[in-house]
C-alpha positions, -999 to +999 in steps of 0.1 A: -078-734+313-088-767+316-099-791+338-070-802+365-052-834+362-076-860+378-041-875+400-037-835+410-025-837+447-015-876+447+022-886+443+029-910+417+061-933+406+074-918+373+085-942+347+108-924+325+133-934+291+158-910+309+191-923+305+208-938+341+234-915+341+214-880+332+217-853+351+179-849+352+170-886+355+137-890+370+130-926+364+117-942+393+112-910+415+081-903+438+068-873+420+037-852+438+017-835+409+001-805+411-018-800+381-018-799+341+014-773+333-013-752+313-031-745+342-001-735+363+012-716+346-017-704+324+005-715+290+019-740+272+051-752+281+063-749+244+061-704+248+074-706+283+109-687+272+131-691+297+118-712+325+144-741+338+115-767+341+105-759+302+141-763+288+149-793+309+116-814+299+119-797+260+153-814+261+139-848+277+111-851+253+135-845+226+156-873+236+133-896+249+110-894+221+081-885+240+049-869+221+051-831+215+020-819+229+001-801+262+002-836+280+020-819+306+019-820+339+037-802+369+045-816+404+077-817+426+105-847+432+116-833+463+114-798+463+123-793+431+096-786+402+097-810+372+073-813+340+067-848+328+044-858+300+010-881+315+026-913+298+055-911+325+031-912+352+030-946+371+011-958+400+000-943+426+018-938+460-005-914+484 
């Protein structure tokens, strides 16, 4: 475990490469994070098997390019869950 995610709690603006028409397109939305994803879920998201926050950010890394690492963090856009890498995280809203 490590230490939580020092914007745990505070929603932020992502700022995303998703493409405007994706189905999972998070660019722009208030996002409330709730901690690193290691600590969540006590792995990495890269051995999660079968978990729908997992495959959708392992297919938005893939095509946005972004770093393939444990720079992950959970929150919610709405009620659903999301995982979004730390250099997607924008300024802070509350």
């Amino acid at each position: 475990m490590r230490d939580a995610h020092p914007q745990a709690g505070k929603i932020v603006r992502l700022h995303t490469n998703d493409a405007p028409d994706a189905n999972y397109n998070l660019d722009g939305a208030e996002y409330r994070i709730e901690d690193y994803w290691q600590n969540v879920a006590g792995m990495s998201w890269m051995v999660a098997q079968g978990n729908p926050a997992c495959l959708i950010y392992a297919m938005r890394a893939g095509f946005n390019g972004l770093p393939i690492d444990n720079e992950v963090v959970y929150g919610k856009v709405g009620g659903l869950g999301h995982l979004v890498h730390t250099s997607e995280l924008g300024e802070e809203l509350g």
